[in-house]
C-alpha positions in Angstrom: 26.5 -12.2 -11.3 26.0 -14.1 -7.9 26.3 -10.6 -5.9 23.7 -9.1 -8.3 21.8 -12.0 -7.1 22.5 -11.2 -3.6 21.9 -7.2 -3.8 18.4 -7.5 -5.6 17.2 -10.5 -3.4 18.5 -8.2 0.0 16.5 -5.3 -1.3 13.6 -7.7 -1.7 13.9 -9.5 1.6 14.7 -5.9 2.8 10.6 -4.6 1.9 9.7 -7.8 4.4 11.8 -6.8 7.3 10.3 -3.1 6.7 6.8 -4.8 6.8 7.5 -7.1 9.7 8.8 -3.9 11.7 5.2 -2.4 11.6 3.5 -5.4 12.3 6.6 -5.5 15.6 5.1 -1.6 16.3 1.6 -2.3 16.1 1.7 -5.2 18.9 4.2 -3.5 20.9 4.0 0.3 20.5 1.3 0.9 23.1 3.0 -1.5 25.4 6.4 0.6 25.5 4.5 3.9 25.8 3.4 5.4 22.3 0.0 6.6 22.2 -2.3 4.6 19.8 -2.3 7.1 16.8 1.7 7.1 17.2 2.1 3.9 16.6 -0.6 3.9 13.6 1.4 7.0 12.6 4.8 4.6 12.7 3.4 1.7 11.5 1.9 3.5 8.5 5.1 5.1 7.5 7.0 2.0 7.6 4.7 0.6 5.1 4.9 3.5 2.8 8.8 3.3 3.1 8.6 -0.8 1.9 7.1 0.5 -1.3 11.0 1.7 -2.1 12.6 -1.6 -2.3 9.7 -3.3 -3.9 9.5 -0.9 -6.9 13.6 -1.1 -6.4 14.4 -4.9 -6.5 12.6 -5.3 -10.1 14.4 -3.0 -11.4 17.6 -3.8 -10.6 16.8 -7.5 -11.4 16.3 -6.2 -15.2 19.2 -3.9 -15.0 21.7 -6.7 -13.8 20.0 -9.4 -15.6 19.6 -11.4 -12.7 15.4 -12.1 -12.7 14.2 -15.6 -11.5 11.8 -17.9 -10.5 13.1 -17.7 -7.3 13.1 -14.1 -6.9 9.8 -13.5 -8.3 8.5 -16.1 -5.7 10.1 -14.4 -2.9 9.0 -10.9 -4.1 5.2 -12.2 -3.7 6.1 -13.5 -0.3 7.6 -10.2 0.7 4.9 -8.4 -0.7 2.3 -10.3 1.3 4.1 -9.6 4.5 3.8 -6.2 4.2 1.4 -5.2 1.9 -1.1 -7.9 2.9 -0.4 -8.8 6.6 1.2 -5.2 8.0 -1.9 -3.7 6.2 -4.7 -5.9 7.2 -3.1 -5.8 10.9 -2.8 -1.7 10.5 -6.4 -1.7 9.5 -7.8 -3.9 12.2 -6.3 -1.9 15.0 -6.8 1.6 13.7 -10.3 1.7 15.5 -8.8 0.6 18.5 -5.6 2.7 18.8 -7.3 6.0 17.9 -8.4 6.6 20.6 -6.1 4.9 23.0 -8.8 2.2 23.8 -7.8 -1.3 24.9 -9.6 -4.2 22.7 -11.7 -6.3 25.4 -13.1 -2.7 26.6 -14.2 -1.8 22.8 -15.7 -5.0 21.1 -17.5 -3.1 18.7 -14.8 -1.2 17.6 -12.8 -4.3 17.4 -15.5 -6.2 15.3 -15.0 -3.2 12.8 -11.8 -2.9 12.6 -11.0 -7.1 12.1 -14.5 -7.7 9.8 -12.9 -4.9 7.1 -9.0 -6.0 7.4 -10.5 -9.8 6.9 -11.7 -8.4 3.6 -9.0 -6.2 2.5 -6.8 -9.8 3.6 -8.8 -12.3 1.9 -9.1 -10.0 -1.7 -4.9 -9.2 -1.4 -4.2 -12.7 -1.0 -6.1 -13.6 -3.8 -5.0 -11.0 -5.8 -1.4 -12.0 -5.2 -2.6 -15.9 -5.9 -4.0 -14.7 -9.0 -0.9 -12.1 -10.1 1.4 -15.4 -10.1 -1.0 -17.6 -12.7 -2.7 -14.8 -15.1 -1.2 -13.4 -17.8 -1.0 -9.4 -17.7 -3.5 -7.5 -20.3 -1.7 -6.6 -23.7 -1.7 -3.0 -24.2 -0.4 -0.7 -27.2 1.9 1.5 -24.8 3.2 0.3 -21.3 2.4 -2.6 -18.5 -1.0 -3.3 -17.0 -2.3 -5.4 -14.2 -5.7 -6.7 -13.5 -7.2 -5.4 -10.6 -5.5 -2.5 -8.0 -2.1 -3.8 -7.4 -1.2 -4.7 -3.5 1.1 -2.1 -2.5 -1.0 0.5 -4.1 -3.7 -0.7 -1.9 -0.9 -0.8 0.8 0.0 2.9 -0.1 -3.6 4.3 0.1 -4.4 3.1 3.4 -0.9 4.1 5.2 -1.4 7.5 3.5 -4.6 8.0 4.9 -3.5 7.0 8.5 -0.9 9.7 8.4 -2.9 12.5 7.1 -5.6 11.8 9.3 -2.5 11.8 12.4 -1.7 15.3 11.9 -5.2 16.5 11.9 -6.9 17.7 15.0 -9.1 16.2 17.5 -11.9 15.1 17.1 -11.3 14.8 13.1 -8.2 12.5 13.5 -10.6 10.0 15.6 -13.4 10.3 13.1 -11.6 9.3 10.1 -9.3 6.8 11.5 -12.4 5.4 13.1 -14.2 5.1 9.9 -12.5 6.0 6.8 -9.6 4.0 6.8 -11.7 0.3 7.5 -14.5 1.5 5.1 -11.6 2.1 2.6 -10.7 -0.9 3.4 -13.9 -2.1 2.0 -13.8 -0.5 -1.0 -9.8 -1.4 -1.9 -11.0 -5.5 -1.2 -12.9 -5.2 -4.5 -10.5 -2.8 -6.6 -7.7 -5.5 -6.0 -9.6 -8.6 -7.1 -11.5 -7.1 -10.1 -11.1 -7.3 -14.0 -10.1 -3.4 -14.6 -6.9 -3.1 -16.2 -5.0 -0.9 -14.3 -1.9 0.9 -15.4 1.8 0.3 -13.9 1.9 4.0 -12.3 5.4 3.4 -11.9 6.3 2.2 -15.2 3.9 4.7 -16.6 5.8 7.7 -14.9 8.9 6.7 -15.9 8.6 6.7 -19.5 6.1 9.9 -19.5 3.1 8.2 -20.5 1.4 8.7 -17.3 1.3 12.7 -16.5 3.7 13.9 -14.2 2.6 17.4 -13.7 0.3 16.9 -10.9 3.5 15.2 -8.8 5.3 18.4 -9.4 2.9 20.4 -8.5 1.8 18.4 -5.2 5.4 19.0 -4.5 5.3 22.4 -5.4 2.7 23.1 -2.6 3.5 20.9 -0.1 4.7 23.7 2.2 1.5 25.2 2.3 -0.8 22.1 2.2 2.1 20.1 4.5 4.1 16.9 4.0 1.2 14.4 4.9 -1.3 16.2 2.7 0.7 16.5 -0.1 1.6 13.0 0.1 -1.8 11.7 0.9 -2.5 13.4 -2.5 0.3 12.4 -4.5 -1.0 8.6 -3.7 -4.6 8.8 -4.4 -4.0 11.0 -7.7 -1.8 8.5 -8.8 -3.6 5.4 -7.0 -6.9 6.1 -7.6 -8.1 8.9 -9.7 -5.5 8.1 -12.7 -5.4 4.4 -13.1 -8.9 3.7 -12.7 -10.3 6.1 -14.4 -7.6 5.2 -17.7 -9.2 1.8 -16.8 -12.9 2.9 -16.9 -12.5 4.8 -20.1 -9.8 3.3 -22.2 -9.0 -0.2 -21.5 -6.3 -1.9 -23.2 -6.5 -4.8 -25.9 -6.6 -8.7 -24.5 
């Protein structure tokens, strides 16, 4: 029992070393000579690679029978790391690094990119304060949380980043210029609001949630590319299906 203990907390702690190494590559990466939408490019998949052992280490808690108060507490701190403080810091210096631009020189870029990560920061923690002291909405058929869950919010923005990287100048600029912090903007509100949105995970793995459009984002992911298809995969699954199963059936209280 104690090495179930250890493995599920190490998978857990594991998600906040992930997040920690993209907030070590957005403050050092153009210091060691990466171009700024590299290191966005980096820092974003790292993010998206922390959603593994987050969505892991519950999981395995329930299969080993090893949950606890302690766990759950350190889950929330590991999700804040990364979801809250590797995203707000990727957010903040995506005006900045997309075009190679040193802070002091661009103030008004800066002022963008901190004012919307601020936001996104304040609503995540909040939404993690709240997660830890409200009771989840009843539904008939699977789990539901209020409010956009953090690493979903997490997902969206480092998907954006890295579809945006393997476009061309000058529409890579543009929409890491202004997309991803006015996203930002938008994803403050999802995460601290009453809609009851669905456990995509959960959802997927017992079939209530479609899975056709995964399969067939997969399907044409060598024509559409890896980034795209990816970049779809997380807002179909992100956006479009939870809140709009929130907007039109919402569950019981």
């Amino acid at each position: 029992m104690q090495y179930g203990y250890l493995f599920v907390n190490g998978l857990t702690l594991l998600n906040a070393v992930v997040g920690f190494s993209a907030m070590i590559v957005l403050t050092l990466g153009p210091r060691i000579g990466w171009s700024g939408p590299s290191t966005l490019y980096i820092a974003a998949l790292l993010i998206s690679w922390a959603l593994l052992p987050d969505i892991l280490d519950g999981a395995a808690a329930r299969k080993l029978g090893v949950t606890s108060e302690i766990g759950a507490q350190l889950d929330i701190n590991a999700d804040t790391t990364t979801f809250n403080l590797a995203t707000a810091l990727l957010i903040a210096l995506t005006p900045i690094y997309s075009i190679n631009a040193n802070p002091l020189e661009t103030p008004g870029r800066l002022a963008l990119g901190v004012g919307c990560a601020l936001v996104y920061l304040s609503a995540g923690l909040v939404r993690s304060a709240k997660f830890t002291v409200t009771e989840p909405p009843t539904a008939p058929v699977g789990r539901y949380f209020y409010g956009m869950t953090t690493n979903g919010a997490a997902l969206a923005t480092a998907a954006l980043v890295m579809v945006a990287y393997r476009l061309p100048e000058p529409e890579m600029t543009d929409i890491l210029l202004l997309a991803v912090p006015l996203q930002a903007l938008l994803l403050g509100p999802l995460m601290v609001s009453r809609l009851c949105i669905p456990d995509v995970v959960q959802h997927l793995a017992k079939g209530i949630a479609p899975r056709w459009p995964l399969l067939l984002l997969i399907g044409v992911s060598p024509f559409l590319g890896t980034a795209a298809s990816w970049c779809g995969v997380v807002y179909l699954y992100t956006y479009i299906l939870p809140i709009g199963n929130a907007l039109l059936r919402r569950p019981l209280k």
